[in-house]
N, C-alpha and C positions, 0 to 999 in steps of 0.2 A: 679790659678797656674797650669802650664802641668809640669808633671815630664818628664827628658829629654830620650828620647829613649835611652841612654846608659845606664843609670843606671841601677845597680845592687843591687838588695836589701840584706842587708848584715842578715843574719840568726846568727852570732857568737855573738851578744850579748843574744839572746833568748836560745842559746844552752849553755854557758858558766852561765848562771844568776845564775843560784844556783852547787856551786861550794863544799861546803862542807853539809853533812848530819849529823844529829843528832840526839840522840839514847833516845826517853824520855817511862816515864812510865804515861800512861793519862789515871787517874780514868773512869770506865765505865760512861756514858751517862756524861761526860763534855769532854772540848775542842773540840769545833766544827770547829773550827777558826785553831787549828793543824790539827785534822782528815782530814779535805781539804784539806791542802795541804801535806799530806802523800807521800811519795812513797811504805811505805808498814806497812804493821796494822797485830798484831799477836796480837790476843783476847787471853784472861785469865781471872780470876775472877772476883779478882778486880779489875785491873791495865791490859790494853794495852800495850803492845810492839807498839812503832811508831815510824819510821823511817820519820823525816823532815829534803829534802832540804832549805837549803840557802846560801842566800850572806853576808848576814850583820849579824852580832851575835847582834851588838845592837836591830837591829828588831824583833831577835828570843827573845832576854834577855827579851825583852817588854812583850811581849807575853806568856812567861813564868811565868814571875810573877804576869799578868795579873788573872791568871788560881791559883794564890795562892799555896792549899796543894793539888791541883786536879793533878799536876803534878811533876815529878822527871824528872834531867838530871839524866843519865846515860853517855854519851860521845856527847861528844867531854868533856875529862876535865877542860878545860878552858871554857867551858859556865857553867860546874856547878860552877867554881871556881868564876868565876862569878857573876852568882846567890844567892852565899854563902856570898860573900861580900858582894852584892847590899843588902840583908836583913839583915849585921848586921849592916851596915849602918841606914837601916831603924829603928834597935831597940835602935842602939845610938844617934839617932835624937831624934826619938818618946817615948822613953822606952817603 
């Protein structure tokens, strides 16, 4: 396949991809899989300040509870709102 000499390769999907940030609390030495994709990491004792882009809150939500009691939202409140359902769901499935 030759790409055509007019084309223009569009950079707006790589710039726009993560559109909103959120605000989480990540226990020291876990979420490696957050830490990565940070935009910004303020250490403290226990708990990290971490700043994660994204696009999709279901991908974050995964990810979040993936990480169990190793993380907190803080903001955006619709992901904690979120996360707060997604687990009581789990307890009224599971008990």
């Amino acid at each position: 396949y030759e790409i055509p000499e007019e084309y223009i390769p569009s950079t707006e999907s790589e710039e726009n991809a993560y559109e909103l940030t959120a605000q989480l609390l990540v226990r020291k030495g876990r979420g490696s899989q957050l830490r990565n994709r940070a935009s910004k990491i303020l250490t403290a004792e226990d708990f990290d300040a971490v700043d994660v882009p994204y696009s999709s809150e279901n991908e974050l939500l995964s990810l979040v509870l993936w990480h169990l009691d190793d993380v907190q939202v803080l903001a955006p409140s619709a992901l904690r709102d979120s996360v707060i359902k997604s687990l009581k769901n789990v307890v009224m499935n599971h008990g």
